[in-house]
Each structure stands twice: as C-alpha cells, then as structure tokens.
N, C-alpha and C positions, 0 to 999 in steps of 0.2 A: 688292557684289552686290545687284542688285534684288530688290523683295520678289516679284518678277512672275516668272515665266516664259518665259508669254505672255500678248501684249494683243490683244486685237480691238475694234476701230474702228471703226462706222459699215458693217459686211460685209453685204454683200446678197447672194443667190447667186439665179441663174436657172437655170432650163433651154430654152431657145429650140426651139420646135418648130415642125412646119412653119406654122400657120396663131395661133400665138398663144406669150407668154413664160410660162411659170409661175414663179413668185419662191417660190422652198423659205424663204429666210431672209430676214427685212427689216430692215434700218437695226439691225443686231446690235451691242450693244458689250461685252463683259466683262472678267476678266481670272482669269487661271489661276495660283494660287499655288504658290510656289516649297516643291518641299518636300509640299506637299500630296495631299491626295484631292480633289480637286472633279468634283462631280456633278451631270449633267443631265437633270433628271428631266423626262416630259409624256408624253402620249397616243403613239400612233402617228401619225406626219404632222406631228410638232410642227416635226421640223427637227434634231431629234438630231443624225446618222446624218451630215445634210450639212453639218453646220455641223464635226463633230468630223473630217471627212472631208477636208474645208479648211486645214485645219491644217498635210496633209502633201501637200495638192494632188492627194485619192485621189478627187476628186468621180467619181461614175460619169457617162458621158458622156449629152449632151451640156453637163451639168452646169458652170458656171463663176462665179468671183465676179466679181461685176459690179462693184460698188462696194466703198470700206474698204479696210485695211488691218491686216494679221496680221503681226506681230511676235512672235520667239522670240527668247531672252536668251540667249546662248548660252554659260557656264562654261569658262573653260580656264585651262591654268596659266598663260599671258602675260595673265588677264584677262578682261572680258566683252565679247562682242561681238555687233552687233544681225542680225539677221539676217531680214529683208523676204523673207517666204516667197513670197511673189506675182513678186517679182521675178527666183527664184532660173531661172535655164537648166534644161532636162528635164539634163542632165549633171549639174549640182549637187543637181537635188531629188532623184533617184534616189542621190547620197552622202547627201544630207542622212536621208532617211528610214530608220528602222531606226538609223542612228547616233546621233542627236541626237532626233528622235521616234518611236515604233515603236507598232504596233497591235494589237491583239488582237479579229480580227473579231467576228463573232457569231455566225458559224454555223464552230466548227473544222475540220468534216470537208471543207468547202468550200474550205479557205484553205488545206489541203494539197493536195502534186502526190500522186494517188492509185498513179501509177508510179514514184514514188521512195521508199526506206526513208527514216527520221526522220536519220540517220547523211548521206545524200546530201545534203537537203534543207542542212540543218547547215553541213557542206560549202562548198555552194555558197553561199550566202549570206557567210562568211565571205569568200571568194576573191571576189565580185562586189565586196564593198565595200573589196577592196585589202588585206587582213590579210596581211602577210607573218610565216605562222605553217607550221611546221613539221605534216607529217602528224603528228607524235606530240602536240604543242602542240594542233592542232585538236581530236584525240580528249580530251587532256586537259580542254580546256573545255565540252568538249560532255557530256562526264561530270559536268563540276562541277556546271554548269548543272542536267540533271537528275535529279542527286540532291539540288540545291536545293528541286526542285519536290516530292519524296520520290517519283522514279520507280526503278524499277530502268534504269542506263543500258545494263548490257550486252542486256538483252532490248529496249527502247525501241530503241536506236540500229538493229538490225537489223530491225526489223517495216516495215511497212507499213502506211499510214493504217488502213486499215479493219483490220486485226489491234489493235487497239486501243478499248478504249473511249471513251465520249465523254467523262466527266471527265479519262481519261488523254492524249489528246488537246487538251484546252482550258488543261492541264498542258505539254504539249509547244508550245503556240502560246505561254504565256506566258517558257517557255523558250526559244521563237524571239526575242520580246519583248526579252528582257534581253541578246541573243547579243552586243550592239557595245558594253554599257553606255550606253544611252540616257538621258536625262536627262527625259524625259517619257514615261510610256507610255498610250496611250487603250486604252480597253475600253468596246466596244460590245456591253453586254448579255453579259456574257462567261458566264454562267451559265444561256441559253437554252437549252432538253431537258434541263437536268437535274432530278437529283432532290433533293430538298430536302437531305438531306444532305449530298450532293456541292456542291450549291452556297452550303452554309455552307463548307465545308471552304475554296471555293476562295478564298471571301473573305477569309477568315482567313490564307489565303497570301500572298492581295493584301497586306493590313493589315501582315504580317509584312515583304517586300518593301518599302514604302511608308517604314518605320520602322527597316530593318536596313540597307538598303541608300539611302535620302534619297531614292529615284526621286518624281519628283512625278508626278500618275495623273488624267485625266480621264474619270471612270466616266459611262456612258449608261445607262438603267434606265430600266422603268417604273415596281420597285417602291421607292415611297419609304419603306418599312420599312426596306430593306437601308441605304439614305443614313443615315436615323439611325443605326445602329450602328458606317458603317463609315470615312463622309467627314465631312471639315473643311467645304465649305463646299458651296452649293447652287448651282443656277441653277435655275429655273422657265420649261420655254418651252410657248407655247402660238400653233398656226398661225405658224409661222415669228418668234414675237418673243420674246424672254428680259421675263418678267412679273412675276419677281421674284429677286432673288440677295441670298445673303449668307451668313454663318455658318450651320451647322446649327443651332446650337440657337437663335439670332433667328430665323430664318424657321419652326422651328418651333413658336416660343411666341410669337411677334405675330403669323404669318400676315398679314403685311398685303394682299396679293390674295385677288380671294375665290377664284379659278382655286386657290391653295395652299393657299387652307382646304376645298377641294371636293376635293383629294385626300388630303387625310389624313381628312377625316370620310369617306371612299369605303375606307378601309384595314382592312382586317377584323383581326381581334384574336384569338388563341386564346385569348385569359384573359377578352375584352366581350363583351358582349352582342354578337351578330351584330344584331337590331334596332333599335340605336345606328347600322349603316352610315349613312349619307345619300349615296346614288348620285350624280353630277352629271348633271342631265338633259340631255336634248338630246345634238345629236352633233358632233366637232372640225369644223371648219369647210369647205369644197368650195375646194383653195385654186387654183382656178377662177371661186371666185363667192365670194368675198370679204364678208363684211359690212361696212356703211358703220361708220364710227368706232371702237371699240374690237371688238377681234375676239373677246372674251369674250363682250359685252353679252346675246347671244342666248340664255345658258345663265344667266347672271349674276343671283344675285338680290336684289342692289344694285342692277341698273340704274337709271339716270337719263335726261333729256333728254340731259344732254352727251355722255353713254354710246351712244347712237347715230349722233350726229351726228359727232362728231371724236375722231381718235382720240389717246390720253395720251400727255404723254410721259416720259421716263423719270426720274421724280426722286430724286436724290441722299440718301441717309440719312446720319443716321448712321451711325459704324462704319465707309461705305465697301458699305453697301447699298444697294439702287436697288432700287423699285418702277413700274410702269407703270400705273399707275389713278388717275383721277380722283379717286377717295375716298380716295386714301393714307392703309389703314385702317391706324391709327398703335395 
C-alpha cells in the first residue's frame, strides 16, 4: 500500500471565456496522505475550491484541467490499483465519485434536493451507484450512518432539508459522505454559517471519523487555527500556486513562506493580545492581471529584485516539504 492516496502532478486548471483564459491553478503539485487530514488553507480566490473540485472532475463549468496529472490509489482486497481520474469516461467518474472519493460541500442547504426527504435522498444515491441492498438493508444503513453522526434517524430520515438545522444538515451531508464507504472524503469549509460551537462539535466528529474509521480527509479552510488542532499536514496556496506544504507542526514552527507567517501572525488569539495581530497588507492578487514573478512579492515584506522579476520554484525540503520562495526561509 502506498503512503499516498493521492498525487497531483504539474495540474493547471483554466476556465476559457469568451474573449480571454483565466488559469484558477498553475503548475500545482502535492500529495494527499493515506490515512490522513490534510489541509488547505489561503484567502479566497487562492484556488481551494478548484483544485479539491478536480479530484473528482466536480470543476464548475466552464472549468477544466488543462495540464498534469491526478492520480488515486485505489485499496481493495485483490490489491492496489492506480486510477488516472482525468482519464476515467463521464460513466466511470459518476461510479467512481461518492464511492472511492466523496464531498462535503460548503454550503449544505444548497447540496440538498429541497423536495426530497433525507430518507429519499439516501435511497437514491444508494440504488444510483448499483447497491443491491434490500429495502430493509437500505433503512438499516441509513440509521447507522446517522446515528453515527448523533442524529436522531427516525425524525432525520422523514424531514426535509429546510425542516432541519444547519448543523443538522452539514451532519446529514457528512452522512451522505460516508454512504458507499469512501476512502477519501474532501470538505470544503464544511463549518461555514455556523456557530462556533457547532463548528467545534463538527470537527470533532471529523477527527473522530478520520481515526475510527482510517477515512483519509482533504479539509479547505480559511481558518488556520482549526488546521492546528485538527490536521496532519498543511498545503499553503496563494493565487492559484501551493506556497508551502508539509507537516503541521513544521510549517507551523519554521514558517518558511512569508505568505504562512502573514497568516498565523493575522490569527487572533482569545488568550493574545489582539495588538500582537499583524494584518497582511495589500490585497490577493486580480488573477486577470497577474503580477510579474512571484505572485506574493507585492504584499511581501522580504521582497527582492528576484522577487519581482521571476518567479520560484518549488524546492524540495526536508521531510518531503516544498517551499516556493526565493528565500527558502529555512
């Protein structure tokens, strides 16, 4: 068994419009450990969103990778086998997804049908992906499921989206999550509208999932307080490039981008001084209008000559971490 799950290669993704291309992600490479939490933390418009979207070939239109290659590992009992998501037929991605990878959007009220009960929904997704399970079988899993999540399933399965809360809901999507036993699950911001409470709770569920059941989990986030407490290992991206990756707790005690030490010194503290913040000035980039050489530099307050002129490229650490900066502040 590989230590990988998934690898990504050189991914570029575009969106072609009428009169110009926008490139969301450039020249991307990482890899997604088996087993794990890995997290991807940056601004809005970093590239999250498309890059984790790629995965399972969910780009929103007219969206597509242009270049690279993504591979999943795929576990079974005859063994491992490789599986070139880019290559798979619309017939195979539509098995493959939910079975082998599965999502947990960002916005739950959205990602449900708002005219079918949680019970229907359940259902169908089952029988879409070939389950030859018995009506009594279906209810039996569909209970198990969420009273994994600690829902009640006889009131859940009969509601309807909006008859439900929002934690109770982003509870039933992670329960949609787990329905085929998936071997990866992404979560996109899966804790957006809630209330802080709720969104420790859900984390914690995450954590628990992650560790009881071996699902390996590619979390998106802004906030990189929740990455310290909750993932193995990091990516940093900033305007469509990954800036810095590696374990949590390396990337968060050398920091070697200044992009990664401009979001933790940006991280408010209920126990610090609130005038300790250091905001990162300036604003994410116009990925329209591009800056020449490092797509930092303009906020950056290392910059240098090289720093505008060309841009880094991604070097190797120790460990099996990669940095993209000139100053690979070591």
């Amino acid at each position: 068994m590989t230590e990988n799950i998934v690898t990504i290669r050189n991914v570029s993704i575009d969106y072609p419009l009428r009169k110009y291309t926008l490139r969301a992600v450039t020249n991307l490479s990482m890899d997604i450990k088996r087993g794990k939490i890995t997290a991807l933390v940056g601004e809005s418009g970093s590239g999250k969103t498309t890059l984790s979207s790629s995965l399972i070939r969910c780009i929103s239109e007219p969206g597509k990778v242009a270049e690279g290659e993504i591979v999943f590992y795929d576990t079974t009992d005859e063994g491992e086998k490789e599986i070139r998501v880019n290559e798979l037929s619309e017939k195979e991605i539509r098995q493959f997804r939910w079975a082998k990878i599965s999502m947990v959007f960002q916005a739950a009220q959205s990602a449900l049908n708002p005219v079918m009960t949680v019970r229907q929904q359940l259902y169908e997704t089952m029988t879409e992906h070939g389950l030859t399970l018995s009506k009594e079988q279906m209810e039996e899993r569909c209970k198990e499921l969420l009273g994994y999540v600690q829902l009640d399933s006889e009131r859940v399965l009969n509601s309807y989206p909006h008859e439900l809360s929002g934690g109770m809901k982003q509870r039933v999507m992670i329960a949609f999550a787990l329905l085929l036993d998936p071997q990866l699950v992404i979560l996109d911001e899966p804790t957006t509208a809630l209330d802080v409470i709720t969104q420790s709770y859900i984390f914690q569920l995450l954590k628990k999932i992650n560790e009881e059941k071996h699902i390996s989990m590619l979390l998106m986030t802004h906030d990189i307080s929740v990455v310290a407490r909750f993932a193995d290992y990091i990516g940093v991206m900033y305007g469509g490039r990954l800036m810095e990756y590696g374990t949590v707790d390396e990337v968060f005690e050398k920091r070697r981008h200044p992009y990664t030490e401009g979001l933790i010194g940006a991280t408010p503290s209920i126990i610090g001084d609130i005038g300790q913040m250091k905001p990162i000035e300036g604003s994410p980039p116009n990925l329209l209008d591009m800056p020449s050489g490092c797509v930092f530099h303009p906020r950056c307050p290392y910059c240098q000559e090289a720093c505008m002129q060309e841009e880094p490229q991604t070097y190797q650490l120790q460990g099996g971490a990669t940095c993209k900066c000139h100053l690979r502040r070591e």
